[in-house]
C-alpha positions in Angstrom: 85.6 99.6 59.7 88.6 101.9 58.7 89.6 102.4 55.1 92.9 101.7 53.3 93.9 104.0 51.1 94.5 103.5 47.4 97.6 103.3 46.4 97.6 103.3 42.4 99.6 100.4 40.8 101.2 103.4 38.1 103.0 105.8 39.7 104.0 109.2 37.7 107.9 110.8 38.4 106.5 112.9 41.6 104.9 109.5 42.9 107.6 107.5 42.6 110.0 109.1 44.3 107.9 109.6 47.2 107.6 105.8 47.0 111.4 105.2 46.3 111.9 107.9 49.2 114.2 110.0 47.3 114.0 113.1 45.1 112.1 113.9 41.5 115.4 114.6 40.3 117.2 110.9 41.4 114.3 109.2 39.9 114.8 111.1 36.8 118.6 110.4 37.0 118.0 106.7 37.2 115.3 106.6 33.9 118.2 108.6 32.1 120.3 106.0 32.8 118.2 103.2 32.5 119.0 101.7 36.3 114.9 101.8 37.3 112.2 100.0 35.4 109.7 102.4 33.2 107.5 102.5 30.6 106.2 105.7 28.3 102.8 106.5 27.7 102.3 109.1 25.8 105.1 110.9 26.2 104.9 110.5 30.2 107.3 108.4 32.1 105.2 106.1 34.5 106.1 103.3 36.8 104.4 100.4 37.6 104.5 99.9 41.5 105.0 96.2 41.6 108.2 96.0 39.1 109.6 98.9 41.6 109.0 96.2 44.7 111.0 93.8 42.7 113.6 96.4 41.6 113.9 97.5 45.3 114.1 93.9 46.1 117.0 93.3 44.0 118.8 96.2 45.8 121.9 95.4 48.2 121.0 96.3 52.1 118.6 95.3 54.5 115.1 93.4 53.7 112.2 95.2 54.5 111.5 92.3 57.5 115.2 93.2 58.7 114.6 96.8 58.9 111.6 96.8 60.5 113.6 94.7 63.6 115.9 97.5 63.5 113.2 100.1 63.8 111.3 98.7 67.0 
């Protein structure tokens, strides 16, 4: 029996942009701006993973079933 890992629903800054696949510094950019969905708990910015799927969802560009054709 192998093990899943645990991926945390609450992601911090450093989390989700290894999620989001892009830099501390984008993600940052985008809570400035107010384009990504976030939440503050005491004083920390945090992300809650399934309102990312649905923001990521909402995104122009391929759907995750499309890109994975593309990759094989």
């Amino acid at each position: 029996m192998t093990s899943q890992p645990i991926v945390p629903r609450y992601l911090d800054v450093a989390a989700c942009a290894v999620y989001l696949g892009c830099t501390q510094d984008a993600v940052r950019h985008r809570v400035k701006r107010g384009q990504i969905p976030h939440r503050k708990l005491h004083g920390r910015v945090i992300f809650d993973r399934e309102e990312l799927d649905r923001y990521i969802a909402r995104q122009p560009g391929l759907t995750a079933a499309e890109a994975l054709k593309r990759s094989a």
